[in-house]
NUTORRO-725487 format. One record per residue (C-alpha): x, y, z; residue in one letter; chain. Coordinates in Angstrom, 3 decimals. Example, Ala and Ser with C-alpha at 12.3 -4.5 7.8 and 13.67 -1.06 7.14 Angstrom:
BEGIN
12.300  -4.500  7.800  A  A
13.670  -1.060  7.140  S  A
END
This chain:
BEGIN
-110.567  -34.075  -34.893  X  A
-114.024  -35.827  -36.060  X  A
-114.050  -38.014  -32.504  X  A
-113.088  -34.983  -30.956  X  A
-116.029  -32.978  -32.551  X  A
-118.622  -35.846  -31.354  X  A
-117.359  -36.215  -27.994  X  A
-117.682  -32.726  -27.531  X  A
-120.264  -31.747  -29.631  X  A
-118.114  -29.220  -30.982  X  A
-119.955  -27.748  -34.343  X  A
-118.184  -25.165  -35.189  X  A
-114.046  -25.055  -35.417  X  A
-114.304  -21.401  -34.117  X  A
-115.490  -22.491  -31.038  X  A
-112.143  -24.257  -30.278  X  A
-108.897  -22.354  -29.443  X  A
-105.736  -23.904  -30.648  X  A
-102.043  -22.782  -28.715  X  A
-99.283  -24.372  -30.122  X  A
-96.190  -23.406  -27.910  X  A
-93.022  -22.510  -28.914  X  A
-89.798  -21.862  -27.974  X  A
-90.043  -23.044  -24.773  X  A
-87.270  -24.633  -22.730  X  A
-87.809  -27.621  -20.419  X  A
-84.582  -28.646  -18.375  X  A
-84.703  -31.973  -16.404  X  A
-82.631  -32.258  -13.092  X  A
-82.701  -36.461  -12.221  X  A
-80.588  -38.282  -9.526  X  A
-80.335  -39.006  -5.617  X  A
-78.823  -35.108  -5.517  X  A
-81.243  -33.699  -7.461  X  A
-83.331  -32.572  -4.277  X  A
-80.283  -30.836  -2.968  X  A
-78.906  -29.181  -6.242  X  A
-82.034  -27.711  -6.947  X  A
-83.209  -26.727  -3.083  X  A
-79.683  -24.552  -2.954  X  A
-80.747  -22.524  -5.921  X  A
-83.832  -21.330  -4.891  X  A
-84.845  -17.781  -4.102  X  A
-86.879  -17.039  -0.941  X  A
-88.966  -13.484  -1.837  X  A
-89.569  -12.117  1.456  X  A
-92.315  -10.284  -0.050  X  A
-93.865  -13.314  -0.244  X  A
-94.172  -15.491  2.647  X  A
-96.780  -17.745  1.362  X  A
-94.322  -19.013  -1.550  X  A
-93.171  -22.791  -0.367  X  A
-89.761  -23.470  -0.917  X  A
-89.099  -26.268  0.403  X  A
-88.911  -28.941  -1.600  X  A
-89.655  -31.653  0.569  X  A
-93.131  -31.124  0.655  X  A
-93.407  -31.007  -3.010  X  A
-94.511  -34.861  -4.144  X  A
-93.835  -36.817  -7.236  X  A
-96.057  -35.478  -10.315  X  A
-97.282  -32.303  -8.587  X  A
-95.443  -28.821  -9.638  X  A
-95.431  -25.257  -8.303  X  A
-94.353  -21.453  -9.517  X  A
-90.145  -21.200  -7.921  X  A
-87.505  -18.323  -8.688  X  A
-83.871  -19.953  -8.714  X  A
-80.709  -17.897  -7.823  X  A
-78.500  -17.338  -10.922  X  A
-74.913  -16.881  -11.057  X  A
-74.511  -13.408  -12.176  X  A
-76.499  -12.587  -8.678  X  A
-80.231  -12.214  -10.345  X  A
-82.963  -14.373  -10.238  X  A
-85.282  -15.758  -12.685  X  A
-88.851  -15.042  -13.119  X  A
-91.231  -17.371  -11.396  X  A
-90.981  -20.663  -13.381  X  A
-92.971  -23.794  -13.176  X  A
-90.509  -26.330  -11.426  X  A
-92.778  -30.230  -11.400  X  A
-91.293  -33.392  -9.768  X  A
-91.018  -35.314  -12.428  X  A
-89.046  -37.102  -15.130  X  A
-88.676  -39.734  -17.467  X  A
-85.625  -41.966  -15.616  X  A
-87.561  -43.548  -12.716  X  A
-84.831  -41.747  -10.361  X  A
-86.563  -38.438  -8.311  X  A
-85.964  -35.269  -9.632  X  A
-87.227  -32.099  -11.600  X  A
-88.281  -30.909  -14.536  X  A
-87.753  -26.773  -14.551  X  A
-90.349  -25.160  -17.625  X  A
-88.784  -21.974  -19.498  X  A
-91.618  -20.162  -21.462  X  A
-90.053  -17.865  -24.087  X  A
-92.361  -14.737  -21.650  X  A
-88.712  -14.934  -19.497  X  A
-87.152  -13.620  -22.321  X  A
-84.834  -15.513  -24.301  X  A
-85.826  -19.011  -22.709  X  A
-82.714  -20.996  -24.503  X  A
-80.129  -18.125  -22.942  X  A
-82.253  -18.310  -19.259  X  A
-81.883  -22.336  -19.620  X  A
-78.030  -22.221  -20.143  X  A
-77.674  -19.915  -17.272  X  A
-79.599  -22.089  -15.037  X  A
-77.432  -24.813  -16.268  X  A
-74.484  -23.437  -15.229  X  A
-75.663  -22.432  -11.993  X  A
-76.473  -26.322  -11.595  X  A
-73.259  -27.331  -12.974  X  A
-71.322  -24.954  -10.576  X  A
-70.375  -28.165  -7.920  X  A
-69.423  -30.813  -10.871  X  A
-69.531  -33.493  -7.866  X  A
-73.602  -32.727  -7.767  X  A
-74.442  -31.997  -10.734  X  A
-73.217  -33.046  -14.743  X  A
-74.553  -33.000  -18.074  X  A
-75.909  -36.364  -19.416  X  A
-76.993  -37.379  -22.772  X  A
-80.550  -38.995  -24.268  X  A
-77.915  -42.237  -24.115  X  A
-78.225  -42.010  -19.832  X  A
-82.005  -41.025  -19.923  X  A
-82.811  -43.918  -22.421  X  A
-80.724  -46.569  -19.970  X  A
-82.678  -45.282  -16.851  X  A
-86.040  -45.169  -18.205  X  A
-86.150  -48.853  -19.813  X  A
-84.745  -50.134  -16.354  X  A
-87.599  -48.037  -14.745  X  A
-89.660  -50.150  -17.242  X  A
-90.788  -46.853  -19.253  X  A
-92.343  -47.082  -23.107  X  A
-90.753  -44.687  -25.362  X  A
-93.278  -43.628  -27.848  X  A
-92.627  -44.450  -31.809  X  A
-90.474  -47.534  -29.931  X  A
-92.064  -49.988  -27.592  X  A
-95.876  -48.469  -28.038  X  A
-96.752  -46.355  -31.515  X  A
-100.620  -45.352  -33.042  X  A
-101.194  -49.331  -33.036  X  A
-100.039  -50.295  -29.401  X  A
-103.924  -50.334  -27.046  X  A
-102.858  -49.170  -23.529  X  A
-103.587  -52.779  -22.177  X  A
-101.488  -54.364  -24.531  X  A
-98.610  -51.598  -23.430  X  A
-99.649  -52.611  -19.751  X  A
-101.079  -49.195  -19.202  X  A
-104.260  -49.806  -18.984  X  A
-104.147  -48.029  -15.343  X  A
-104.426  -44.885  -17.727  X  A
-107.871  -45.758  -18.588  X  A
-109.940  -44.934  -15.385  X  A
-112.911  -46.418  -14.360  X  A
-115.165  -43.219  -14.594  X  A
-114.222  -44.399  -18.496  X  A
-114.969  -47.134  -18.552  X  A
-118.719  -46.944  -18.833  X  A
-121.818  -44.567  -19.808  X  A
-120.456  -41.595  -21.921  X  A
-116.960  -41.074  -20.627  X  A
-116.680  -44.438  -22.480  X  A
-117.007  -43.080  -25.689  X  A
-113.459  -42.413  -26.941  X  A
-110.806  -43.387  -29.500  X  A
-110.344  -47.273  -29.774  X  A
-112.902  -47.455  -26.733  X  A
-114.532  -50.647  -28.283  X  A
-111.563  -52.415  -28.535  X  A
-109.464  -50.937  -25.598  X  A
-112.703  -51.608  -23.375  X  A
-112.821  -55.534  -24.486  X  A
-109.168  -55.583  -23.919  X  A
-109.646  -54.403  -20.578  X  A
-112.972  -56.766  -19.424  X  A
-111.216  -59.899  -21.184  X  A
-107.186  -60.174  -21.552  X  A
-107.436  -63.074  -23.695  X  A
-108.759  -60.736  -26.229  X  A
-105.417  -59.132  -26.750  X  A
-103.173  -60.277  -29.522  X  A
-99.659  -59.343  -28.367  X  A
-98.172  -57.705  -24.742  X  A
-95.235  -55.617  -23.649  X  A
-92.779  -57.631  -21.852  X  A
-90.143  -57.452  -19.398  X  A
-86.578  -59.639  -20.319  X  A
-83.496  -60.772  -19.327  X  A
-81.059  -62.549  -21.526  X  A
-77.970  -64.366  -21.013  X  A
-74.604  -62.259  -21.483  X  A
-73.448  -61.714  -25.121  X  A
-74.134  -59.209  -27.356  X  A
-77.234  -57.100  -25.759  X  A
-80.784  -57.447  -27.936  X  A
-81.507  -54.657  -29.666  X  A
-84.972  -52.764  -30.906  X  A
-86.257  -55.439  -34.027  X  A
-84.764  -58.534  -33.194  X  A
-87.355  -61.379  -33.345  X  A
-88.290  -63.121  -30.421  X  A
-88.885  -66.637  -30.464  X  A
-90.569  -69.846  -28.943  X  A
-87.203  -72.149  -27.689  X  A
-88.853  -75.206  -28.515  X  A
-90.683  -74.570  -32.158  X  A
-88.382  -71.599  -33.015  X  A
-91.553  -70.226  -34.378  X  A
-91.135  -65.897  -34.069  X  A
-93.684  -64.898  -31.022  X  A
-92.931  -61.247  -30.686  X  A
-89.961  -58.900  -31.358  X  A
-87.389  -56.337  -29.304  X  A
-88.641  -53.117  -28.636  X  A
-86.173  -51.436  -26.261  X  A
-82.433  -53.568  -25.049  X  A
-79.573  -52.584  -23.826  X  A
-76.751  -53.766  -20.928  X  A
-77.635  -52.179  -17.537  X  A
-75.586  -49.936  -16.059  X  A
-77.493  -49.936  -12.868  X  A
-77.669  -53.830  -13.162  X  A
-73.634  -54.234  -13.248  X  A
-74.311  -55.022  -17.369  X  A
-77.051  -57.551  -17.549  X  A
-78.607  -57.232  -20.634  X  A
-82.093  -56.221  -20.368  X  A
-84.871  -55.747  -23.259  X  A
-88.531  -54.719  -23.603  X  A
-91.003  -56.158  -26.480  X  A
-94.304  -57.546  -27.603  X  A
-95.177  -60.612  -27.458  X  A
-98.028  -63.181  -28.500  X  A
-100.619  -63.547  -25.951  X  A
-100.026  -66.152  -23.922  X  A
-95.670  -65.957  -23.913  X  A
-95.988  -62.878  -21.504  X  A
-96.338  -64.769  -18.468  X  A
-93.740  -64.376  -16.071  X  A
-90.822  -67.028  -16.064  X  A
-91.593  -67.314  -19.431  X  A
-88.477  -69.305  -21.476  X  A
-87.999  -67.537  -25.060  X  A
-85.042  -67.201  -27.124  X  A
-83.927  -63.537  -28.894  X  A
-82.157  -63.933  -32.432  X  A
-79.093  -61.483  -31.867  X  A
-76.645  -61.415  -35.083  X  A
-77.542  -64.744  -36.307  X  A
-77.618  -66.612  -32.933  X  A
-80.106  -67.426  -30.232  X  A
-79.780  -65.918  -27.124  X  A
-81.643  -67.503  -24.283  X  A
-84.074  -64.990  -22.145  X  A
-86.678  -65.156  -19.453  X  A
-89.666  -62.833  -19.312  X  A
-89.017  -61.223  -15.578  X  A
-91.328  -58.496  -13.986  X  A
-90.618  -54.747  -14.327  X  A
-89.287  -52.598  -13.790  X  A
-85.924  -54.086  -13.886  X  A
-84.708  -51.048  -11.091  X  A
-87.283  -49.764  -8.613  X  A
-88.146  -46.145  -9.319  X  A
-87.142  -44.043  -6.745  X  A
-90.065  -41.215  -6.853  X  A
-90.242  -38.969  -3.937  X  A
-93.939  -39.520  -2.484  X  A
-93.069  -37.956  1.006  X  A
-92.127  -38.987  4.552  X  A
END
């Protein structure tokens, strides 16, 4: 709040507005049929021809107001349907404000109207979306980056643009150090790494990464798990020293007591598949 004051030259905590929100809903429809599922559900108000419906001309990370059909033969209120996710595979993300009504009861029918055709559409588990989003190469938060983790260190520092890089925009939390970061890399401590280990018991989030030669610990597992997408090739995320995050990279992973040998490798692991148009 004090950085935030400065940068904004707020004064006085009335002149900010706080809205926490609550009770909202948030389904997320992911997967090569995704487009499909969703396009079939959608209601096209005649009284109002300038609505666009069709979802093919709606692009990764942009949203727009859509009513969806519902099984009992109504249709929603206008809800804010982005194309987006957190799997690396196309698909939506469908916001339920508790304004709708009930938005937990409006999110279970919409559910069921997606789960009508079980061939399209099925329920999946934080177990599927946390598979599909380390092969897509994605942090989870608290887990491969936390409070202490600088975006370039996370490989992210494509979130810092240049407009802040430099005159006032540059003035932000961690700037100093996220700024050096940026201008010199050698300046980092640790990065976030992409790896592939040999088959065995998959590396899990902790276990300590380590030089093959010296055996001396150089980082430590973030993220690991067997691939489904990758026929079970056990993959892993983690930070590393500076200077062991170069691709081709030998290290060894200590997984219950033994070494396993790995190879720092590029990500992400899968191509994403986000829809970016024609």
């Amino acid at each position: 709040m004090a950085k935030f004051r400065e940068t904004h030259e707020v004064t006085d905590e009335n002149d900010l507005d706080w809205m926490v929100l609550e009770k909202h809903s948030l389904l997320a429809l992911q997967g090569p049929k995704a487009v499909s599922a969703l396009q079939s559900l959608i209601f096209l108000d005649e009284e109002d021809p300038e609505m666009d419906t069709d979802l093919s001309n709606l692009h990764f990370g942009n949203a727009r107001y859509l009513q969806l059909k519902l099984p009992d033969g109504t249709n929603t209120p206008s809800l804010v349907v982005s194309r987006t996710g957190y799997t690396g595979e196309d698909g939506f993300e469908i916001s339920i404000p508790p304004e709708s009504g009930d938005s937990t009861e409006l999110a279970n029918k919409i559910a069921e109207a997606l789960l009508a055709d079980s061939s399209t559409v099925r329920l999946a588990g934080l177990a599927s979306r946390d598979s599909l989003r380390l092969e897509a190469g994605m942090c989870l938060y608290g887990h491969d980056i936390d409070i202490s983790t600088t975006p370039p260190e996370a490989g992210l520092g494509w979130t810092v643009s240049k407009e802040r890089r430099s005159g006032n925009a540059a003035n932000f939390n961690g700037s100093s150090k996220i700024l050096e970061q940026l201008a010199s890399p050698k300046t980092m401590q640790r990065r976030r790494v992409g790896l592939i280990a040999e088959k065995g018991a998959p590396a899990r989030e902790g276990a300590e990464i380590v030089d093959v030669e010296s055996g001396d610990v150089v980082g430590k597992v973030t993220s690991g798990l067997p691939s489904p997408s990758l026929g079970g090739t056990n993959i892993a995320m983690g930070l590393v020293k500076n200077g062991w995050h170069k691709k081709g990279t030998k290290l060894g992973i200590k997984v219950r007591k033994n070494v396993r040998q790995a190879e720092v490798v590029k990500m992400p692991f899968v191509e994403n598949k986000f829809y970016r148009g024609t």
